[in-house]
Wavefront OBJ file of the C-alpha trace (Angstrom):
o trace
v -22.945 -49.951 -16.917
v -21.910 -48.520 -13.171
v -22.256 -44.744 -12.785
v -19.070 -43.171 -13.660
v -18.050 -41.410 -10.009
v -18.154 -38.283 -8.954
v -15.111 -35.889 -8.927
v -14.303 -34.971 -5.456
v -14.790 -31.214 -5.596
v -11.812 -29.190 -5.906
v -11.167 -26.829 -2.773
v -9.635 -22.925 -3.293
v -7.227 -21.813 -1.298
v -7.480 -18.227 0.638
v -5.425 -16.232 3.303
v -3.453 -13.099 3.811
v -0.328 -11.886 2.485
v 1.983 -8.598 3.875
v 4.391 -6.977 1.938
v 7.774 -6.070 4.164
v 10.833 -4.192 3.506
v 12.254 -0.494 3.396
v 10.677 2.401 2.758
v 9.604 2.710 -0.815
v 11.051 -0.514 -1.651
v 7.539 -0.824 -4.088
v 5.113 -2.906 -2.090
v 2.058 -0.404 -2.904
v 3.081 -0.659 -6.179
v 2.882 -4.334 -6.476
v 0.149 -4.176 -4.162
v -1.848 -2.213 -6.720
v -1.043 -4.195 -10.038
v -1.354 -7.542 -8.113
v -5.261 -6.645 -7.425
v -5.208 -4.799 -11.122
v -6.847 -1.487 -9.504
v -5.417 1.535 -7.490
v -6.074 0.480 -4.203
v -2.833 1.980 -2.459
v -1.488 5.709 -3.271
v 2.513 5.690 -4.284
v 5.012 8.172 -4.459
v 8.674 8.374 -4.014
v 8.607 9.386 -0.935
v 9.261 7.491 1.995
v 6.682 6.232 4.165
v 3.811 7.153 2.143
v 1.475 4.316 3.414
v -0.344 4.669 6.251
v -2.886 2.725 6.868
v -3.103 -1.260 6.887
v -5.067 -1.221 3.283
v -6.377 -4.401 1.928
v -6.206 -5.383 -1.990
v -8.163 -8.868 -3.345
v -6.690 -10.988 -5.573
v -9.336 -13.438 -7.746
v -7.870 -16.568 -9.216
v -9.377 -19.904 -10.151
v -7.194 -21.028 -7.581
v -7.764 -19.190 -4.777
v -8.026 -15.750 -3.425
v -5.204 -13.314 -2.090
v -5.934 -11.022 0.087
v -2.809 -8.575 0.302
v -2.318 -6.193 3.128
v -0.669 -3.532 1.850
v 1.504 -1.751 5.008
v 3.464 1.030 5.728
v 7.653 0.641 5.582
v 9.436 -0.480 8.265
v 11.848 1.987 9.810
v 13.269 4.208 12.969
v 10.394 5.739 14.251
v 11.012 9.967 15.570
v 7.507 10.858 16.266
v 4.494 9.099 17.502
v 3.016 8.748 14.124
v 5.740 6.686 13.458
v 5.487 4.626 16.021
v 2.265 4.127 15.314
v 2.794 2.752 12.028
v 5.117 0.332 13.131
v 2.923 -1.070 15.983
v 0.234 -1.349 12.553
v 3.138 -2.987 10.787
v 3.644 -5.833 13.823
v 0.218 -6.217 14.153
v -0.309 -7.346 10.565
v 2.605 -10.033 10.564
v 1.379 -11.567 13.323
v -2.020 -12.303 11.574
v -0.927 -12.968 8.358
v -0.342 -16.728 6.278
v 2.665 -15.281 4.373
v 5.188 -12.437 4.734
v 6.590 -10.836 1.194
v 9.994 -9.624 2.143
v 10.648 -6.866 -0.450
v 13.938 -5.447 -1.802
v 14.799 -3.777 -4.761
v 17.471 -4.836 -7.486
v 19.043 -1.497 -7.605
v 20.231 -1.058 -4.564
v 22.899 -3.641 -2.508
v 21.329 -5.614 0.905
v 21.495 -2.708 3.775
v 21.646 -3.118 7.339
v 18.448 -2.144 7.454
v 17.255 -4.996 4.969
v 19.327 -7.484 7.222
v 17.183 -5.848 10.450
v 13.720 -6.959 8.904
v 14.540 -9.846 7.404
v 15.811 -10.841 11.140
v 12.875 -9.759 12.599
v 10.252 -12.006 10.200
v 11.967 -15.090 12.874
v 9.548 -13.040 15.389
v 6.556 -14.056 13.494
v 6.697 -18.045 12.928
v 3.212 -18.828 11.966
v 4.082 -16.991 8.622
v 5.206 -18.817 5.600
v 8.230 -16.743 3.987
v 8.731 -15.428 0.860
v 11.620 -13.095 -0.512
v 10.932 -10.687 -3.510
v 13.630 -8.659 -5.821
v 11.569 -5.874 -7.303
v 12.458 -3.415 -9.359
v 13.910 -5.721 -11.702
v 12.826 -3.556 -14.852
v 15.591 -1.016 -13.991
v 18.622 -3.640 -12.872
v 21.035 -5.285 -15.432
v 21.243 -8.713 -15.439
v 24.377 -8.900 -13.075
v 22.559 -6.573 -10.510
v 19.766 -8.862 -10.656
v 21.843 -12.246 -9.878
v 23.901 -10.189 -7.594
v 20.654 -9.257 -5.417
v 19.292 -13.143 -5.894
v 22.129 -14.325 -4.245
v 22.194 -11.554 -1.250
v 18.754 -12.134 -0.237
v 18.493 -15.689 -0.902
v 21.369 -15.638 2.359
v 19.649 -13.797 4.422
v 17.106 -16.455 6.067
v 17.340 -20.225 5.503
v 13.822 -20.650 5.356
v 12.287 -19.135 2.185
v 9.532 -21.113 0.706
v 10.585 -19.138 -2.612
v 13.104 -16.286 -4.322
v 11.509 -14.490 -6.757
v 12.663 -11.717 -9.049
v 9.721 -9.423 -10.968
v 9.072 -6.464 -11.892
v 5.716 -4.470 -11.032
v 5.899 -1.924 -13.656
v 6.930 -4.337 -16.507
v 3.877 -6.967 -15.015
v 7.466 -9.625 -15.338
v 6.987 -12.689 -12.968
v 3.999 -12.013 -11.909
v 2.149 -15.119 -11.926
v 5.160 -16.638 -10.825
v 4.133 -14.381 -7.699
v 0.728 -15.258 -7.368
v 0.909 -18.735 -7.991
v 3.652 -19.639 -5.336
v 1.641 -17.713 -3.227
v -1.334 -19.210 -3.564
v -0.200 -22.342 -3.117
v 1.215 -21.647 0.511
v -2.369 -20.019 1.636
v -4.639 -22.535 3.558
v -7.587 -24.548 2.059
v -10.789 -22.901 2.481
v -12.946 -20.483 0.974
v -12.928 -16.855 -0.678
v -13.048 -14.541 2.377
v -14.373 -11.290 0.128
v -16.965 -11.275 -2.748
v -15.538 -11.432 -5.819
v -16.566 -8.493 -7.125
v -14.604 -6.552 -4.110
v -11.228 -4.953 -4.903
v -10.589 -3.812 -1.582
v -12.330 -3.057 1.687
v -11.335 0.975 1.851
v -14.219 2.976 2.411
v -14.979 5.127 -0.398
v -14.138 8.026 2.216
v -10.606 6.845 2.698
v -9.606 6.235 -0.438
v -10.874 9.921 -1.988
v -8.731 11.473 0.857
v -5.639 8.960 0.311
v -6.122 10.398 -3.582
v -5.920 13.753 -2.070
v -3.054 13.211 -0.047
v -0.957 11.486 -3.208
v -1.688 14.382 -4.832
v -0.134 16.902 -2.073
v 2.206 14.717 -2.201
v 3.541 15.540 -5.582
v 6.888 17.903 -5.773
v 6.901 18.484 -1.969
v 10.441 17.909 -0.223
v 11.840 17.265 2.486
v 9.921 16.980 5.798
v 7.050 18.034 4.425
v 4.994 14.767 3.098
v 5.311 13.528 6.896
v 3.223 16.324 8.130
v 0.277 16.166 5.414
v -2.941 14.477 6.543
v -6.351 14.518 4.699
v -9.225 14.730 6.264
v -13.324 14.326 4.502
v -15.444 16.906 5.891
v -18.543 15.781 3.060
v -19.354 13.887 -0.343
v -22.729 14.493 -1.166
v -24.352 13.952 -4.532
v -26.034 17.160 -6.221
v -30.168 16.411 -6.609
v -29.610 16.469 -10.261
v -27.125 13.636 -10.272
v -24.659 14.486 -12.449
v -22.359 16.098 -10.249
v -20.818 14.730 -6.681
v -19.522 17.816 -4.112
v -16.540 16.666 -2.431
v -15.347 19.173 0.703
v -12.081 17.847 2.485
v -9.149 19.424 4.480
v -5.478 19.202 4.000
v -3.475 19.028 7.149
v -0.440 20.374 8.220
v 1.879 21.086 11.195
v 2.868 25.022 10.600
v 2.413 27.610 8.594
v 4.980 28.169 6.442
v 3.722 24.495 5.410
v 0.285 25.618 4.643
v 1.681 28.323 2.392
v 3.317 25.656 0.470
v 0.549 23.313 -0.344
v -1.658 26.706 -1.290
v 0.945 28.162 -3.541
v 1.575 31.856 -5.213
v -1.904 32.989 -5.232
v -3.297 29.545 -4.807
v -1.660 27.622 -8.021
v -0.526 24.940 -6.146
v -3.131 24.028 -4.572
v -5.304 24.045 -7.951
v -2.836 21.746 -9.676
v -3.639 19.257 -6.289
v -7.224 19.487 -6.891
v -6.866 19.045 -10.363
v -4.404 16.282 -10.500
v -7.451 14.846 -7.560
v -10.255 14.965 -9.401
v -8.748 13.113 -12.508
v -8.413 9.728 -10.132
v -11.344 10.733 -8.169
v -13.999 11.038 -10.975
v -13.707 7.708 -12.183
v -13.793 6.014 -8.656
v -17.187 7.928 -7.809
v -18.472 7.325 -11.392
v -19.214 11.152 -12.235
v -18.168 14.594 -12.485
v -16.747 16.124 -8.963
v -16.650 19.609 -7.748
v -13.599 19.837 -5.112
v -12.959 22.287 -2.495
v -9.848 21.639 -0.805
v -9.033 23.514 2.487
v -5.661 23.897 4.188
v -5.569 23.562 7.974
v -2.841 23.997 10.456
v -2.374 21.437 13.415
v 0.373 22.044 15.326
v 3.257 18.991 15.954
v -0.138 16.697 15.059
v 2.790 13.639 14.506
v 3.680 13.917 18.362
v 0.092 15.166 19.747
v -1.739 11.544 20.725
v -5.659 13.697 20.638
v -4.620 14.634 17.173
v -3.842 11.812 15.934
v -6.573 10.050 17.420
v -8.705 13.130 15.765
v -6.940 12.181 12.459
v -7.478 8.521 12.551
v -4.062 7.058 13.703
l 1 2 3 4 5 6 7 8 9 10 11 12 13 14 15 16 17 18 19 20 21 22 23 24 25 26 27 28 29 30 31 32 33 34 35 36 37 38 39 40 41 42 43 44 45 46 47 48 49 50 51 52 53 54 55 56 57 58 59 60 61 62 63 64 65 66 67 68 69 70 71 72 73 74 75 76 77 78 79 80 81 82 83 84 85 86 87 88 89 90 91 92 93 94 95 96 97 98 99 100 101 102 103 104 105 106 107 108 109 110 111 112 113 114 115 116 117 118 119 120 121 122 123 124 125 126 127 128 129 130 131 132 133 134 135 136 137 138 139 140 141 142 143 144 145 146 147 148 149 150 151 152 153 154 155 156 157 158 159 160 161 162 163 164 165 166 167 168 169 170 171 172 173 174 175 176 177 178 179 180 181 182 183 184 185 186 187 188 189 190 191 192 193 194 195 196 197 198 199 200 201 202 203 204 205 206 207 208 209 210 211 212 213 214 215 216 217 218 219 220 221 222 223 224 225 226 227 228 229 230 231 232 233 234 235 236 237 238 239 240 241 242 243 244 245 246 247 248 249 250 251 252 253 254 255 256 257 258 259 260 261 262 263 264 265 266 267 268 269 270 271 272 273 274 275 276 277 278 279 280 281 282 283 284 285 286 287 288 289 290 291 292 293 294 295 296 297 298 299 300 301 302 303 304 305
């Protein structure tokens, strides 16, 4: 009897994905329950991502690297500027774009202006997302299909979910999947992201300055890591980092009446930062003023932008 033959062996797929769209349209959101672990702070305030930060995806099928990036939008300081340049730099490298946009809210001009602007980057497959879709009715939903579905006549795919309610998904990950290249996982598969541990303590820190600030404020906080070191007995990690701000009158706002507020920052800190470092943490926050550090190129250099 003739050997029976042997099956060809089947071949993952891997490649990069980008989330695009307004501000706080939910990309680090989906970002972070795509790749099932806090990889990318959120808050509801706009332009909270700064960094280009990269979650993994594991599937039988494949793997997903997503790039999570900050929002898209008129830039009035350096900083911002800065992100955007970050922002362009990703699509161009990038197998598929994610263009984001919530079912709450009606198309915008400045929805129309991105989804434009993906014709700049033609190596990248296109896919449009309606998040949000937990807090829509079913009329808002349709209503929002149909908007975004005319925007571009080149979707590979239209596809409603919600992040929060884990709703579509796998609908999500398998269509994109299927438009990454053939070829091999590109991180371990034990790796959830490629953030130093360094970044992500001080992106914990800055979510949690984040938290009941208003107005210009959240644009001028920065965290920097002066130290982690691990106490000789082991049980406890030291943790020394600086909270940055432009003026003043801002750094009496992060510290608080007699220092509260800036003990409900370390506090709120710790609780995400404890399990990440696998211990107990003593944190000492500091508050630092840098003057106009958006719009001062040496400080941001300094602060890692």
């Amino acid at each position: 009897m003739a050997d029976s033959p042997v099956p060809e062996p089947v071949e993952g797929r891997s490649g990069f994905v980008t989330f695009v769209g307004r501000p706080n349209v939910g990309k680090s959101t989906l970002t972070n329950t795509l790749v099932g672990e806090k990889v990318a702070i959120t808050s509801d305030k706009p332009q909270t991502t700064r960094r280009a930060i990269r979650g993994i995806l594991n599937r039988p099928a494949g793997q997903l690297v997503i790039v999570d990036t900050p929002g898209l939008h008129k830039p009035r300081t350096l900083l911002g500027q800065r992100l955007n340049d970050l922002v362009e730099q990703v699509l161009g490298d990038v197998d598929v774009i994610g263009f984001c946009v919530p079912a709450t809210e009606k198309v915008g001009p400045g929805d129309r202006r991105i989804a434009e602007s993906l014709s700049g980057y033609p190596r990248a497959k296109k896919v449009a997302i309606v998040t949000k879709t937990d807090a829509a009715n079913r009329e808002q939903i349709t209503e929002r299909l149909m908007e975004v579905d005319s925007l571009r006549e080149d979707w590979a795919a239209v596809i409603p979910l919600s992040a929060l309610g884990a709703d579509q998904l796998d609908v999500l990950t398998d269509e994109l999947l299927a438009l990454m290249p053939i070829g091999p996982a590109l991180y371990p598969d034990d790796v959830v992201t490629d953030e130093s541990l360094d970044d992500r303590i001080a992106e914990i820190i800055r979510e949690a300055a984040l938290e009941g600030v208003r107005d210009e404020l959240p644009h001028s906080i920065a965290v920097t890591i002066e130290d982690i070191e691990e106490r000789d007995t082991g049980a406890l990690t030291d943790i020394y980092a600086n909270i940055v701000v432009e003026r003043d009158s801002q750094k009496a706002i992060i510290i608080g009446k007699k220092g509260s507020r800036l003990r409900d920052v370390g506090a709120r800190a710790r609780e995400q930062i404890e399990p990440l470092v696998g211990m107990k943490v003593f944190l000492k926050l500091h508050v630092r003023v840098a003057k106009e550090w958006q719009r001062d190129p040496k400080q941001l250099g300094r602060l890692g932008f």
